[in-house]
N, C-alpha and C positions, 0 to 999 in steps of 0.2 A: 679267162675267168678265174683259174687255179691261182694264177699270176697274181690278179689283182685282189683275191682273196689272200692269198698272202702277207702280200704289201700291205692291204689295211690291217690284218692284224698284229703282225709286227710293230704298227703305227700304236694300235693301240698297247701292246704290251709295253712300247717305251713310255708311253704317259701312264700308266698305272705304275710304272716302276719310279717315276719323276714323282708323282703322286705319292706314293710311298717314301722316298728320301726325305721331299717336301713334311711328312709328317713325323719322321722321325728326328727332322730338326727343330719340330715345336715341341717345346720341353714338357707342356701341358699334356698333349696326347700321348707322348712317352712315360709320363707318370701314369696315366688312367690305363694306359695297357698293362701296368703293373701291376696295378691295385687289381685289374679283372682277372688275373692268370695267379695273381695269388689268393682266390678263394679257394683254387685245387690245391689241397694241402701236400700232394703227393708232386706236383709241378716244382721242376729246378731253374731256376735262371740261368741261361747263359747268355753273355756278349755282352754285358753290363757294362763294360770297364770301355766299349766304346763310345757310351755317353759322355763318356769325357774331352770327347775330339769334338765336342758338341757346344762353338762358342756362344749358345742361346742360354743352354745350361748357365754359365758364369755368370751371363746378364739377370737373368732374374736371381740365380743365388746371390749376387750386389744387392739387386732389390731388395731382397728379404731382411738383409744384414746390416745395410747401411744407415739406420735409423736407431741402430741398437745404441747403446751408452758404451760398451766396451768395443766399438768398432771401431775407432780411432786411438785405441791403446795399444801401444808397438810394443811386438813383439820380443824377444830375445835382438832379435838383428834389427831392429829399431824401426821395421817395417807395417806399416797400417792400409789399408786399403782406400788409402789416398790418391789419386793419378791412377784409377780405375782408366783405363782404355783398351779399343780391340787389339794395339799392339802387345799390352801387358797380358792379352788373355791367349793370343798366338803364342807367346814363350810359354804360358804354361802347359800348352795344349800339344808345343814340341816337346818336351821335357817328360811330358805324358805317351807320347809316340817312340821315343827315344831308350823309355824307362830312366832314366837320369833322372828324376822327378825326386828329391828326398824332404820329405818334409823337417824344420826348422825345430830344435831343442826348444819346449815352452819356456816363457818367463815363470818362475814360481814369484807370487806372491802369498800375502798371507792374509785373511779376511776375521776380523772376530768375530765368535760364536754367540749367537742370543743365551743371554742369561749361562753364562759359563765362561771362565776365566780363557778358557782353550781359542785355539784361533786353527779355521779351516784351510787347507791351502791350495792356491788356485792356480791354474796352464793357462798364461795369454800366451796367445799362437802369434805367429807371424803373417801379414796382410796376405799371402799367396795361400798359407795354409787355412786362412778362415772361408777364403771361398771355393776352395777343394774340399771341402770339410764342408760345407753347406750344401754341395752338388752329392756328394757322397748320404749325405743324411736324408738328403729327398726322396733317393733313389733306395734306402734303406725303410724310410718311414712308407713307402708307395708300398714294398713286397711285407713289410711286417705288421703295420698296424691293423689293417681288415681283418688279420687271424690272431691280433691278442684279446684276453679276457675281457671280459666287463667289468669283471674285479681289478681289473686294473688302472688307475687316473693318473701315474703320474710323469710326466711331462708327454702326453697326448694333445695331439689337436681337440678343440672341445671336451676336453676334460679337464676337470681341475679340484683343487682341496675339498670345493664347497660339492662337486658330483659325489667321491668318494663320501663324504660324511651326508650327505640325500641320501645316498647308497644303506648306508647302516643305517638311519631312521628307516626305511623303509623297510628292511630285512630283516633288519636283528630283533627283533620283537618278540617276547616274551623269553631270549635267553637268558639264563642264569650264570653264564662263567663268561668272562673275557681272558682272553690270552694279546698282551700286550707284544706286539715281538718287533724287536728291531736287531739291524743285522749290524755286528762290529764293524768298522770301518768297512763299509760293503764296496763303496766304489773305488778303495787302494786296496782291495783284495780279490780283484775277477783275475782268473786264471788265464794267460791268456791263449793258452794252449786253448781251453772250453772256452772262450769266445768262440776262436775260428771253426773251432769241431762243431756248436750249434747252430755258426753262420754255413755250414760247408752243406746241414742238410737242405738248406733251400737254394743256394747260390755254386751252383758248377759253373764259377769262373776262377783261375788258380790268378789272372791280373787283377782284378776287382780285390779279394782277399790278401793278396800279396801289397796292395796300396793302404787296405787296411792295418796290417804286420804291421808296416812303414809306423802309421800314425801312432800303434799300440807304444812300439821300440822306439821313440821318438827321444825321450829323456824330457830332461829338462834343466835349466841355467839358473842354479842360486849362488847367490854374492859371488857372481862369474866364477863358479865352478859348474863343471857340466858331471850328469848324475845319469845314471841309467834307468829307466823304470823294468822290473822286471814283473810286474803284475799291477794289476787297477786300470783305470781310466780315467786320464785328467779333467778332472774337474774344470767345467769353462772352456772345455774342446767341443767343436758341433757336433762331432758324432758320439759324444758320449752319453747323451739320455737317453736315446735309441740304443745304443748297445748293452747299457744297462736294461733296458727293458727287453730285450730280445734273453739277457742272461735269464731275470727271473722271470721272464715268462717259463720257465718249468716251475717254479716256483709254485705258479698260479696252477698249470697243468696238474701239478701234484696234488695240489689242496682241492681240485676238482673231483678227481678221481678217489681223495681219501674220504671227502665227503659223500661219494654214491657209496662206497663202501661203508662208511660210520653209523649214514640216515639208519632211521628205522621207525617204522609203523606208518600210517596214513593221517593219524588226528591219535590226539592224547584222549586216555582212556573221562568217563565225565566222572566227577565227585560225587561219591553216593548221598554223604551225609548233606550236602548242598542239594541234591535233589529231591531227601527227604522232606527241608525245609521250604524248598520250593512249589511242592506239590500241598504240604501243609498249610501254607499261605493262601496259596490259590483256593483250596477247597473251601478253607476258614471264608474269602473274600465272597466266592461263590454261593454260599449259606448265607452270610451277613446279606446283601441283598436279595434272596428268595424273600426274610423275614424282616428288612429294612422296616417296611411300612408299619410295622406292629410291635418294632421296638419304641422304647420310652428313651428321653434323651441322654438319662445317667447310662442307660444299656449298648447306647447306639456311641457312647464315649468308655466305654470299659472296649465294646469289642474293636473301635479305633484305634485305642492304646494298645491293644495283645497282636492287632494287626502290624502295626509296626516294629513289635517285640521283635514278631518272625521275621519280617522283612530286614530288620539289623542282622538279624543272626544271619540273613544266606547273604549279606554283605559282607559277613565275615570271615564267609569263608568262598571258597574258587570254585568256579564253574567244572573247572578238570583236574585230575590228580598232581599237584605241585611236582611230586619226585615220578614220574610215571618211568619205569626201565621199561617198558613198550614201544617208546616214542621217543628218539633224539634225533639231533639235528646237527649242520656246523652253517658257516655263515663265516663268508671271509669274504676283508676287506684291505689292497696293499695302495700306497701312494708314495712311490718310489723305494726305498728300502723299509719304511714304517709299514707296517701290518697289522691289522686288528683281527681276530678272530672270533664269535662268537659259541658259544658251546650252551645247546638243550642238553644238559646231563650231569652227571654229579661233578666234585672237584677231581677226584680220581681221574674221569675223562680228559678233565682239560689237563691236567697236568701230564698225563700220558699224550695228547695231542701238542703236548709242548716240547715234549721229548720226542716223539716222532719227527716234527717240524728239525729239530735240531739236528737230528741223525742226516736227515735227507740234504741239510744244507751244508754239513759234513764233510759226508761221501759222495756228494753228487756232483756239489756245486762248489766244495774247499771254502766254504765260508763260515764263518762263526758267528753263534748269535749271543747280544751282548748281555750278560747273566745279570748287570746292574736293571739294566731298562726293561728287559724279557720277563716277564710276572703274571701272575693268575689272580683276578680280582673279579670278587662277586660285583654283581651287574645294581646290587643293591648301592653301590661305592660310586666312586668314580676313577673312571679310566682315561688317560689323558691320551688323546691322538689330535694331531696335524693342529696344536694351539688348543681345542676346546675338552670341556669335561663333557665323558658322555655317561650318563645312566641309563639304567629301566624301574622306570616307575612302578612304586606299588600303592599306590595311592588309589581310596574305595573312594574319591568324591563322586557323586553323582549330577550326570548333566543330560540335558534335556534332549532327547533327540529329534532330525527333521518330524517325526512322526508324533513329537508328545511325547516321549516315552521316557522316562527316568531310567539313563544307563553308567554303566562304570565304565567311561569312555580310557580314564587314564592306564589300566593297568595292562601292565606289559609291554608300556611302549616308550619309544627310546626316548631318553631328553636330552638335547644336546644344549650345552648350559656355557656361558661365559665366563672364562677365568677369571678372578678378581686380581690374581698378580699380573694378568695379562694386561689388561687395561691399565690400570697401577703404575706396571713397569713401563709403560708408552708414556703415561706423563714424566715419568724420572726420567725417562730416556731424552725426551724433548728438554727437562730442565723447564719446564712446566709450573711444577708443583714442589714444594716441600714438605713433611710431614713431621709433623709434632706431637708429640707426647703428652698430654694434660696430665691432674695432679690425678685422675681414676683412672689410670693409666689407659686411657684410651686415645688413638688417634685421630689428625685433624688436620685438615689438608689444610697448607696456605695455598694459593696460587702465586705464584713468580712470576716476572718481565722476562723475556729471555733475550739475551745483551746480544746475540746474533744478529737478531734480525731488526733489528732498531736504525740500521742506516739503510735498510733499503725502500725502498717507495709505498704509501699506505696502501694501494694494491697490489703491493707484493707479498707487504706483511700477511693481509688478508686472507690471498689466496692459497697462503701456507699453512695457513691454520684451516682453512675450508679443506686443502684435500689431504689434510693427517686426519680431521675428524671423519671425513666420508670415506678415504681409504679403511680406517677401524670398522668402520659401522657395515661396509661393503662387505669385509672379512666375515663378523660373525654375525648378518643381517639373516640367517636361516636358524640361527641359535633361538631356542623355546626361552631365553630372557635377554634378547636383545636390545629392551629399554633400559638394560644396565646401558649400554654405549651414551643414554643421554645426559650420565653425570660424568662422562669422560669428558661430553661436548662443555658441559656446564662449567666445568674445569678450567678446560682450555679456553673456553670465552674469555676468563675472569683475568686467566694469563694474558691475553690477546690485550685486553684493555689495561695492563697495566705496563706493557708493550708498548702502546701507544701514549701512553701517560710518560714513561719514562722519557720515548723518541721528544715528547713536546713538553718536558718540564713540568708538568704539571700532575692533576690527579686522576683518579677514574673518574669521580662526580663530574668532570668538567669534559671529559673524552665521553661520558655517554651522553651530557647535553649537546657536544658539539655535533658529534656522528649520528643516534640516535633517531631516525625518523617512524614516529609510530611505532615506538617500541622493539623497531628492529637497528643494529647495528649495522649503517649503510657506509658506500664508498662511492665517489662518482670518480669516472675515468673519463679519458679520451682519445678516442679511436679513430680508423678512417672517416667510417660510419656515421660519426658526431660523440657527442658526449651518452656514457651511458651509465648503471649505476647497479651494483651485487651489495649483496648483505651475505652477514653471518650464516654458517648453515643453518637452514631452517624448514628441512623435508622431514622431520621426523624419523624415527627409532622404530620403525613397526616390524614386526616379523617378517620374511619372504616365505611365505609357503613352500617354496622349492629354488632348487638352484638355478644358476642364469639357463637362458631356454635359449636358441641359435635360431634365428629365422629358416637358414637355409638347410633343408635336413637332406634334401634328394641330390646333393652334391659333400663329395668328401672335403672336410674342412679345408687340409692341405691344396687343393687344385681351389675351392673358392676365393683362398687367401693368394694363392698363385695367379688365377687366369686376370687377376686386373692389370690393367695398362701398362707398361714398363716405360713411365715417361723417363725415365733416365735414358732408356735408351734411345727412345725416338728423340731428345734432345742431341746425342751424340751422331744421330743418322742425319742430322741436318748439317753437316759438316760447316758449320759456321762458328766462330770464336764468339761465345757471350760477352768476352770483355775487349775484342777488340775489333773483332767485327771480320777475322781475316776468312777466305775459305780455308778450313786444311780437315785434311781424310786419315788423318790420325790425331783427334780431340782427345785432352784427358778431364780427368773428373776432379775440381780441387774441391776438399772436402772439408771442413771443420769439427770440431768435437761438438761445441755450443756456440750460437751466435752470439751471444749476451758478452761472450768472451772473447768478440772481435772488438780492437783498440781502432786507433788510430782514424785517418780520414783519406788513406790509399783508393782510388778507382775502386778497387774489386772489392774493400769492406762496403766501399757507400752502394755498390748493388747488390751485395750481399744482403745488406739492410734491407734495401729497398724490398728486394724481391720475399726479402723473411724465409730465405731458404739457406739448407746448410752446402749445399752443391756450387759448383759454378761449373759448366761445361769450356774449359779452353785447350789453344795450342798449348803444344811443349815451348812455346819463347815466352810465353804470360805468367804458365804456370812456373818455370825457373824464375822468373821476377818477382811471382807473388813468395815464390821462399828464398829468393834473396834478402 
């Protein structure tokens, strides 16, 4: 009996432990154990650097990367994540086991800056290091993001420019100071001694951070000379927006805690002299109909008139004491190194919360904030964050409420408003528009053809102009005058058609009789489907009430965007050649930048076509052939 109670249990602890391997090699359930053990803030990580023996990890980090636009830009060593296979993921996974693992000197390029002569400069990695650098950042975004701010949006799952500025509509309301702050070159300035020291309080693995070192010391390759980096984080590396954020989350830490320290009072003290006139009113209104009935009509229009006297005057003035020192507040908002602060309190305040801010990015963090862009601007102005102008209204119009009631709905509340050089600059930049000068010296848009897009197909023209105007309107569709966007669209229409005027020799009158069905500017295509037909954009300019909303709340972004299908791989487990039909158990992945940009009439273009995908799963003999 002792015997065979043994035996079975034994039985069972090896399938609990087959069980457990089993779920340690689904990358999904290794993330989610992550994210659960990092809500104890006081919990360390260890064994991390094992996932990396983990060839499931590689396959879905492909997944995630392979669709990007910069996935097929080769690296320094002229390597892309081209010829994806499990033999390419076994060399890395030794080299990983070995420590020989060194990651690749980035390519430096250079990128121009919006609206600024200056140009940003950017790390392509190498195709090995983009999907070690994708497994690294999962397993980094799994333990850090559940315990960063709210105040934080930026480069988050489900967060983004338009949460951040919801954010400040919804909070910063009735402040009076903004502190605009941005950090001097913040991400070629992270220390990277404080990287690893703020990565070291959650992560007791000296492998895991030692692979990190690698990536930090990596250097980088301009006009084939190799450079060293000795502080920052290359821009365009995958673990660099998570490690930025992991930096200024003290950041946020600190502004939390200067804020329970700054607050003060429960509610601002009320305005006497406003409640004088408010009780005056009332009583006046009170009286006037006890005696209604038995006034005469000149009587019953003198006390209308004096009625409304009163009622302008507590319009004119606030419910609560404007400058109250009883009552302040702070209100902060960062989206990646940009930051906005709000301030309930005099200018003295903000400017001392400006200089505090500075100290602590100083001495804390070795960063410097930039004394051009870092400014204190009453909330009556405008303050420019992430694209748009944001104020606080002080505007006594009155509007009607659900209930009947005449109130001063506007004042004190945020309005985030549309740049007019924003919009502007999107037509210049497109080549759009030109602008003229008349003899009142006022300007005047012409619309322009733009000589680019003139050879390519009228559905192409089209849908180039449909998603510049819906990507703008996307951008500032939560902005309080977002029907500015529909004289960008109006703009760009006039361009469109004189686009198509130029392609066909001819005029606009003759391109809006030909196109033109009921007044909307049509196109007909043809598809597998049959023929079918899109117009000009024509959804309208309306407000969004709030930023984009996610269906799925009761799952973390990251694993929702993870647990779908990995048909890349289930095409590679089917050990068949897509292009030649051979078996073999070491398939690679041939990969393209753009289809559009495949030539020729080779086997593997025409089922490239076919299938309208950028992949082909084949042997090593097809794929040597297709780069021969």
């Amino acid at each position: 009996m002792t015997f065979t109670w043994r035996r079975g249990a034994a039985y069972l602890l090896i399938r609990y432990e087959r069980t457990v391997r089993e779920a340690l090699r689904n990358p999904i359930q290794v993330l989610s154990s992550l994210t659960e053990k990092s809500k104890n803030e006081s919990y360390r990580f260890q064994r991390l650097y094992r996932n990396l023996y983990n060839p499931e990890f590689y396959w879905l980090a492909y997944k995630n990367i392979y669709a990007n636009t910069g996935s097929m830009t080769a690296g320094a060593d002229g390597t892309t994540i081209d010829g994806m296979s499990d033999e390419r993921i076994q060399r890395i996974i030794e080299s990983m086991r070995d420590k020989s693992y060194l990651p690749k000197p980035a390519r430096r390029e250079y990128i121009a800056k919006k609206n600024s002569n200056k140009k940003r400069p950017l790390g392509i990695q190498s195709g090995n290091d983009k999907l070690v650098q994708e497994v690294v950042k999962m397993i980094l975004e799994s333990i850090y993001d559940p315990v960063f701010k709210k105040t934080s949006h930026g480069f988050r799952p489900n967060k983004s420019c338009q949460t951040a500025l919801y954010q400040i509509q919804k909070t910063f309301t009735g402040t009076n100071w903004f502190v605009e702050g941005d950090i001097h070159a913040c991400f070629d300035s992270f220390n990277h001694h404080t990287i690893i020291r703020l990565l070291r309080k959650r992560i007791d693995d000296e492998m895991f951070l030692q692979l990190i070192w690698k990536f930090l010391k990596a250097g980088y390759m301009e006009q084939w000379t190799y450079n060293r980096t000795y502080s920052g984080v290359p821009q365009g590396s995958g673990v660099s927006p998570v490690l930025a954020n992991v930096y200024l989350h003290e950041l946020d830490k600190f502004m939390e805690e200067y804020a329970q320290k700054y607050n003060r009072g429960k509610k601002k003290q009320m305005n006497s002299d406003y409640n004088k006139v408010v009780k005056k009113a009332s009583y006046y209104r009170c009286m006037g109909k006890k005696k209604w009935a038995d006034l005469s009509p000149e009587e019953r229009w003198e006390r209308n008139k004096h009625l409304k006297t009163l009622e302008k005057q507590a319009r004119q003035l606030t419910p609560t004491e404007p400058l109250d020192e009883t009552y302040k507040r702070i209100q902060y908002t960062r989206y990646a190194d940009d930051f906005i602060i709000g301030v309930i309190g005099s200018k003295a305040d903000a400017e001392q919360i400006k200089a505090d801010v500075g100290k602590f990015l100083r001495e804390e963090l070795d960063l410097e904030m930039s004394e051009t862009k870092t400014k204190v601007t009453h909330t009556g102005d405008r303050a420019r964050f992430l694209g748009y102008d944001i104020t606080v209204s002080r505007s006594q119009d009155l509007k009607k409420s659900a209930g009947g009631y005449k109130i001063r709905s506007n004042a004190g509340v945020v309005k985030l408003l549309v740049p007019r050089e924003k919009w502007v600059g999107k037509l210049l930049e497109y080549h759009a528009i030109k602008i003229k000068i008349n003899e009142n010296g006022k300007e005047r848009f012409v619309a322009l053809h733009r000589g680019k897009l003139v050879n390519q197909s009228d559905i192409e023209i089209l849908a180039r102009y449909n998603a510049e105007v819906r990507g703008l309107y996307n951008y500032y569709a939560i902005a309080n005058d977002s029907f500015k966007i529909g004289r960008f669209a109006n703009l760009m229409k006039y361009s469109m058609y004189k686009t198509f005027a130029c392609k066909y020799k001819t005029n606009v009158h003759e391109i809006k009789r030909r196109y033109c069905v009921g007044g909307l500017f049509t196109i007909a295509y043809d598809t597998r489907a049959g023929r079918k037909t899109t117009t000009f954009y024509r959804d309208g300019f309306k407000r969004k009430e709030s930023a984009t909303k996610f269906d799925n709340v009761s799952e973390l972004p990251q694993f929702s965007k993870y647990a779908k299908t990995n048909t890349l791989k289930q095409r590679v487990e089917r050990h068949a050649c897509e292009l030649c039909g051979k078996d073999c158990r070491n398939l690679e992945i041939h990969q393209v930048k753009k289809l559009k940009d495949l030539k020729g009439n080779a086997e593997w273009v025409l089922l490239m076509r076919k299938r309208r995908r950028k992949t082909l799963v084949v042997c090593p003999e097809c794929h040597k052939l297709i780069h021969s």
